[in-house]
Each structure stands twice: as structure tokens, then as C-alpha cells.
N, C-alpha and C positions, 0 to 999 in steps of 0.2 A: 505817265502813260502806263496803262495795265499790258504787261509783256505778255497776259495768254489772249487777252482780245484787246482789238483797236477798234476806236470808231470810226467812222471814213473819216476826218478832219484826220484823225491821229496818222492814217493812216496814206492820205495826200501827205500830211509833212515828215513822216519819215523817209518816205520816198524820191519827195520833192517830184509830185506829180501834180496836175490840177486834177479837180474834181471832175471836169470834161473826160479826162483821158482814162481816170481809175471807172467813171461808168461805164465808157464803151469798154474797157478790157470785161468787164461784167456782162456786156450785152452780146459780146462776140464769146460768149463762156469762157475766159481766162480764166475770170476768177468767178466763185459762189460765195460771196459773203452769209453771214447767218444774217436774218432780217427778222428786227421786234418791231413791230410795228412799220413806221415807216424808217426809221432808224437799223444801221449795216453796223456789224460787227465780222473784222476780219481774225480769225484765227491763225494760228502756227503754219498750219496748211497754206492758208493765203495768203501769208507774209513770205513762206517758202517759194510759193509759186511767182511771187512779186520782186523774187530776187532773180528766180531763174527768168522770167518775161522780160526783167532790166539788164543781164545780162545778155539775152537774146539778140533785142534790140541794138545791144552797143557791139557788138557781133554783126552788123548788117543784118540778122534772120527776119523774114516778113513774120508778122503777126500768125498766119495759120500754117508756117512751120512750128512755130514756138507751139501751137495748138495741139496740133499734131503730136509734136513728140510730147510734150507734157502728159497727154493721152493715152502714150505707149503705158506709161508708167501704171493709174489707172488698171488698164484694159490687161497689160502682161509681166508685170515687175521691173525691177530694179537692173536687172541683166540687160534685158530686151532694150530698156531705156539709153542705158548706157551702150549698147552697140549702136543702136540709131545713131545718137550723139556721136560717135566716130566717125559716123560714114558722113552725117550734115558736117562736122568740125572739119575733117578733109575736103569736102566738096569747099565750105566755104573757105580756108585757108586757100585754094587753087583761085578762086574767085579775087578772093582779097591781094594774091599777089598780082595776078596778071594788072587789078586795079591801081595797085602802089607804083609797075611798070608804065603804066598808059600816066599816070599825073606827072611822073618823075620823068616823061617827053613833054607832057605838057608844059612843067616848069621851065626847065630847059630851054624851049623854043619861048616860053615867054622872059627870060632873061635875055637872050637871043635880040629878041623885037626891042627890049626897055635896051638894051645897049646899040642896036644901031639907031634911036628916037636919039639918044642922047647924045651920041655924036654925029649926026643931023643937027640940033640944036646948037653944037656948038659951035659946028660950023656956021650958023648962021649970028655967029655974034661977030 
């Protein structure tokens, strides 16, 4: 693989993305690949951006937060970017904990149900 450009092939398997999913990040402007013809070439930039989008992602952030801030950067530098990223990282860590609360009763009550099933069960032997 050429480390300053990728092709889209090169560029699905470094990622381990399909080709579905590298177009629409393209068609919602994630990414601007360079285009020769009909043929994409991803540069530094959008292997960057591809880390930050996959990162996003495993983060819970919807696609046009990722957009958004990606854009700060763009539109008003490295500062600006990095203070947004604060304030989205706090909001979503409040999100994600209350979430990890609400599974960790769901568990619970479903351990809960599997142990009184199974001694119902047993009783019935």
C-alpha cells in the first residue's frame, strides 16, 4: 500500500469498512477523496479523518456530530476543535454512564427472571 494515497480497496481494508459505508461517509461530506477519473484516492487528510469518524462512532456520536466537529477544525482551528471535543466528550460520558446504569438493572432483573425460571424448573422435576 502507498502510505500518502490509498485507493478505495486499500482504503475499505485498512479500515475494515465496506465499500457501502466508505461511499456514504463521502456522500454525507465526511470524507473528499481525490478522484482521477472514476477511480478515489484517499490521502493523509482522509485517512486522518477516518480515524477520527471511527473513533466517533465507537464513542456512540451520530454521524453529523462527527460532521460538525470535524468542520470546527476546517472553519476555526485546532483550539476551537479541541474545546468542542470537551464539551461533546462530557455530554457523551453523562450519556454513556447513565447507559452502563440502566443495562447493569437490566442485567440484574434478567438474572433475577433466569433464576426464579430455574427453580420453577426444578421444581417441576
Amino acid at each position: 500500500m502507498n502510505e500518502t494515497r490509498l485507493s478505495f480497496k486499500e482504503m475499505c481494508a485498512r479500515f475494515a469498512v465496506t465499500p457501502r459505508t466508505l461511499r456514504y461517509y463521502e456522500y454525507i461530506e465526511l470524507l473528499a477523496p481525490e478522484r482521477v477519473g472514476r477511480q478515489r484516492f484517499y490521502g493523509h487528510r482522509e485517512v486522518a479523518r477516518m480515524v477520527l469518524i471511527l473513533r466517533g462512532r465507537r464513542f456512540d456520536f451520530s454521524l453529523e456530530e462527527i460532521r460538525q466537529w470535524l468542520d470546527i477544525y476546517a472553519a476555526k482551528g485546532t483550539k476551537a476543535q479541541l474545546e468542542a471535543w470537551l464539551v461533546m466528550a462530557n455530554e457523551r460520558l453523562v450519556a454513556l454512564t447513565a447507559k452502563a446504569a440502566d443495562l447493569a438493572h437490566i442485567i440484574e432483573e434478567l438474572r433475577n427472571l433466569r433464576q426464579v425460571a430455574a427453580e420453577e424448573l426444578n421444581k417441576l422435576k
